[in-house]
C-alpha positions as CSV (number, residue, x, y, z in Angstrom):
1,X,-85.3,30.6,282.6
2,X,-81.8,31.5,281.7
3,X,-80.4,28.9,279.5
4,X,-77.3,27.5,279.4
5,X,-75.6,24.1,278.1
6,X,-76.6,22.1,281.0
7,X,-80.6,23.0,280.6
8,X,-80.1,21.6,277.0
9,X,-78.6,18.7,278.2
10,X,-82.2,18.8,280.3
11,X,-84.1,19.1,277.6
12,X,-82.5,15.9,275.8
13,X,-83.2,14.0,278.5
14,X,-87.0,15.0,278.7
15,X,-87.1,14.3,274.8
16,X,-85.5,10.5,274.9
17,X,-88.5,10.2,277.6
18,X,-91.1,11.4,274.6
19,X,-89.3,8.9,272.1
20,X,-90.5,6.6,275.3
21,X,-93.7,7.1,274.5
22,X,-93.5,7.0,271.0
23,X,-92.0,3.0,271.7
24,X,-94.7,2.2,274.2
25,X,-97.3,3.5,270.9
26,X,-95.9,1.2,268.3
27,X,-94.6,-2.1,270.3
28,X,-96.3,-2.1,273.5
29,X,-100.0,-1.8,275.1
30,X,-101.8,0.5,276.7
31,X,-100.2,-0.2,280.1
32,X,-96.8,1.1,278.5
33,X,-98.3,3.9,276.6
34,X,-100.5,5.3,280.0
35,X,-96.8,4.7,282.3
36,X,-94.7,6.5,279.4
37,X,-97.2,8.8,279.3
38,X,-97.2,10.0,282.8
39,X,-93.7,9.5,283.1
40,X,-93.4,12.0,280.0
41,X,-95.7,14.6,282.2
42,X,-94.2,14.2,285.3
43,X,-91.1,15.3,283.5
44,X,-92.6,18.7,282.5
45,X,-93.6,19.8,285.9
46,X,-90.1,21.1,286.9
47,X,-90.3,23.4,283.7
48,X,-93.7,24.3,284.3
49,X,-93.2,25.2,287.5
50,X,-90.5,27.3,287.0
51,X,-92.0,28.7,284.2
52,X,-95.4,29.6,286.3
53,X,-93.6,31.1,289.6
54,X,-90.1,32.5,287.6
55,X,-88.3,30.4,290.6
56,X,-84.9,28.9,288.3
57,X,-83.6,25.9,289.6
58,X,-79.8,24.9,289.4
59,X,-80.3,23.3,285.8
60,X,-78.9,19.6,287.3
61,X,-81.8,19.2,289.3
62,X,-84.1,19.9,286.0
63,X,-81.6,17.6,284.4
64,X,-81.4,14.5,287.3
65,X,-85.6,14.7,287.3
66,X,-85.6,13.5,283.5
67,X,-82.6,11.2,283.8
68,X,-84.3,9.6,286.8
69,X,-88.2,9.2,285.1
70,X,-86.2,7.9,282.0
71,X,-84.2,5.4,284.0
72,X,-87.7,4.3,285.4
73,X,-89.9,4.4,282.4
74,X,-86.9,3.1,279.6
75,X,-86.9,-0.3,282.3
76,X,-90.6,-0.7,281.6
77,X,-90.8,0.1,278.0
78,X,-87.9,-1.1,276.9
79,X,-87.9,-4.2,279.2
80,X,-84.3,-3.4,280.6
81,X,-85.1,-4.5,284.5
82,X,-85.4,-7.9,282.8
83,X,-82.7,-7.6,280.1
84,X,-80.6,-5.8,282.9
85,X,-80.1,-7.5,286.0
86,X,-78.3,-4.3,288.0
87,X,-80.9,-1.9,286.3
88,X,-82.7,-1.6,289.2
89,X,-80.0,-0.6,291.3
90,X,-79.2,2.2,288.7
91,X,-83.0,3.3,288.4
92,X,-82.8,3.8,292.8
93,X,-79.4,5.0,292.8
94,X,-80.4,8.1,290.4
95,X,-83.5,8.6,291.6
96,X,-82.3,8.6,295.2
97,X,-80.1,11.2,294.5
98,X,-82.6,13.5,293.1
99,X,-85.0,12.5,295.4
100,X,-82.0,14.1,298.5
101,X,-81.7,16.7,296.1
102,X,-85.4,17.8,295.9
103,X,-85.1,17.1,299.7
104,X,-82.7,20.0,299.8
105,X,-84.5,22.8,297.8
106,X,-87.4,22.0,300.3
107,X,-85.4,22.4,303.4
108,X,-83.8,25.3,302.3
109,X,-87.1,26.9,301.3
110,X,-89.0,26.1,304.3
111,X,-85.7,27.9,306.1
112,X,-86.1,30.9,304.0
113,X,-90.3,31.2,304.4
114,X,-90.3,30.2,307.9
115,X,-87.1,31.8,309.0
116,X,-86.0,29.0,310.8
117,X,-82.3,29.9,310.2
118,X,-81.3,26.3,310.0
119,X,-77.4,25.8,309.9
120,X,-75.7,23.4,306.9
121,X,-74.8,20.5,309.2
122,X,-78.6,20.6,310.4
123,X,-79.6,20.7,306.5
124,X,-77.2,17.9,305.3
125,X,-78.8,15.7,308.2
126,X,-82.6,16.2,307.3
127,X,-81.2,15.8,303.5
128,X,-80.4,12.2,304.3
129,X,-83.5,11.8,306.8
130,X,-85.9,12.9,303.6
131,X,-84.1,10.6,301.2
132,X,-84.7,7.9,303.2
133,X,-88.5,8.3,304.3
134,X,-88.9,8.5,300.6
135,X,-87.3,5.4,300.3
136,X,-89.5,3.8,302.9
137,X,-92.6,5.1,301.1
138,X,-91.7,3.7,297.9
139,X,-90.8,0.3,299.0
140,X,-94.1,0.5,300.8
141,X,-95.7,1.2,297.2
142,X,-94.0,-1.5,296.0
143,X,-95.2,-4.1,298.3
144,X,-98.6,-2.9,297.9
145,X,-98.3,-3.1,294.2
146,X,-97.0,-7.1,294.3
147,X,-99.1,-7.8,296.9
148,X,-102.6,-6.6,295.5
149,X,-101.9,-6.4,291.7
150,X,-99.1,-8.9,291.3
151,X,-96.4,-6.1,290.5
152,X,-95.6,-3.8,287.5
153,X,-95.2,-4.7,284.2
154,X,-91.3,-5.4,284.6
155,X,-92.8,-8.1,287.0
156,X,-92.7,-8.1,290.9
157,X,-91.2,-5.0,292.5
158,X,-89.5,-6.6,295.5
159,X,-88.4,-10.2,294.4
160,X,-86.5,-10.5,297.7
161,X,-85.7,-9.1,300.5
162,X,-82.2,-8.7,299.1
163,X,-83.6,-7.1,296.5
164,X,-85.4,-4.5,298.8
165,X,-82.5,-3.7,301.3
166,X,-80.1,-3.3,298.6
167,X,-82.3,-0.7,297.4
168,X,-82.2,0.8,300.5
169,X,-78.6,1.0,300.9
170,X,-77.8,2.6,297.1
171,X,-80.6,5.3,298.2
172,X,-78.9,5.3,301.3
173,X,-75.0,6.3,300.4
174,X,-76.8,8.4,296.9
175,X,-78.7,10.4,300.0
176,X,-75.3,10.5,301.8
177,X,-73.1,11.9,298.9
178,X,-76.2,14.3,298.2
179,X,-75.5,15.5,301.5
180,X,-71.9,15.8,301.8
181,X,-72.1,18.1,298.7
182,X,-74.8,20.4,299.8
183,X,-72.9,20.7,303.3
184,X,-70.1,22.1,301.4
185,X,-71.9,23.7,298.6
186,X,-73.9,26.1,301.6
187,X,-70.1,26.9,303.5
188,X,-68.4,27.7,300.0
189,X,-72.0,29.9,298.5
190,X,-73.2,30.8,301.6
191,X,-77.5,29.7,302.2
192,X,-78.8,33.3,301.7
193,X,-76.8,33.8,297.9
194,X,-77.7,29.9,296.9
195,X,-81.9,30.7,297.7
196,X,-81.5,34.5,296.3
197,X,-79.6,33.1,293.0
198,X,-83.2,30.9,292.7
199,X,-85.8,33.5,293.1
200,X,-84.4,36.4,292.0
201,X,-86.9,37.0,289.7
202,X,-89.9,35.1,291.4
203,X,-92.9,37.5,291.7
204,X,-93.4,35.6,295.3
205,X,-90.3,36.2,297.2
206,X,-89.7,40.1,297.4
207,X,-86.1,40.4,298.4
């Protein structure tokens, strides 16, 4: 992976969610240590990935991946959804956005494999679509997880239903700004330059 200042910026980011870990070890149980703990993990797939298959991301997504676990995992551990009343909306704001953005490598590599040659206004529309089924899927999660095991360690997931649609609507306009930029980012780059900068040097796409 080429590096540059932004993957170290990354890299910070995955770090703070070790030192995550390391809090949930010496003041919490073992309900913190096994959610920092994944959190930490599901932090190092990106880089393993890339790693693995040579396919480089733009370093932001590597970068909004971290930010977004550590938003989730420094609420838990460090008790900030209860210290922090707008934490949540933060925590589905950021992970909203990454979620559109991850929405937007898939597109545009199901439009490469499958040559579907998908046009940007059709991309920036399913962007905002896959945001929001995301959405839907966690707030299902979250009802099943009050419902059936009285809700996280934070407390209940979905206080209200203010709580829930409010959630909704940040993931909503973060899906919608997501989208906006990619829109432009394709017309400016061009689709076939933007995928080709990624796998370049990925053993599975021949060029």
């Amino acid at each position: 992976m080429a590096r540059n200042y932004g993957m170290y910026l990354a890299y910070l980011v995955q770090l703070f969610l070790g030192l995550n870990v390391l809090i949930a070890v010496l003041y919490q149980g073992a309900d913190a240590i096994i959610t920092a703990g994944a959190f930490f993990l599901v932090g190092l797939i990106p880089h393993i990935f890339t790693w693995k298959t040579k396919i480089v991301f733009p370093w932001f997504v590597y970068f909004l991946i971290s930010l977004a676990l550590l938003i989730h995992v420094s609420g838990y551990v460090q008790e900030r959804y209860i210290t922090y009343p707008n934490w949540d909306v933060i925590a589905h704001t950021v992970s909203g956005t990454i979620v559109a953005i991850i929405g937007f490598l898939v597109i545009i590599f199901a439009d490469k494999i499958r040559k579907y040659n998908l046009d940007s206004l059709f991309i920036a529309i399913a962007i905002i679509f896959f945001g929001m089924g995301f959405e839907y899927l966690w707030e299902i999660y979250e009802f099943f997880m009050d419902t059936f095991f009285g809700g996280s360690l934070a407390g209940l997931m979905q206080p209200s239903n203010a709580d829930t649609m409010s959630d909704m609507i940040f993931v909503l306009l973060a899906s919608i700004i997501v989208a906006v930029i990619c829109y432009f980012y394709l017309n400016h780059h061009g689709k076939e330059t933007v995928v080709h900068n990624m796998v370049k040097d990925s053993p599975f796409f021949k060029e």
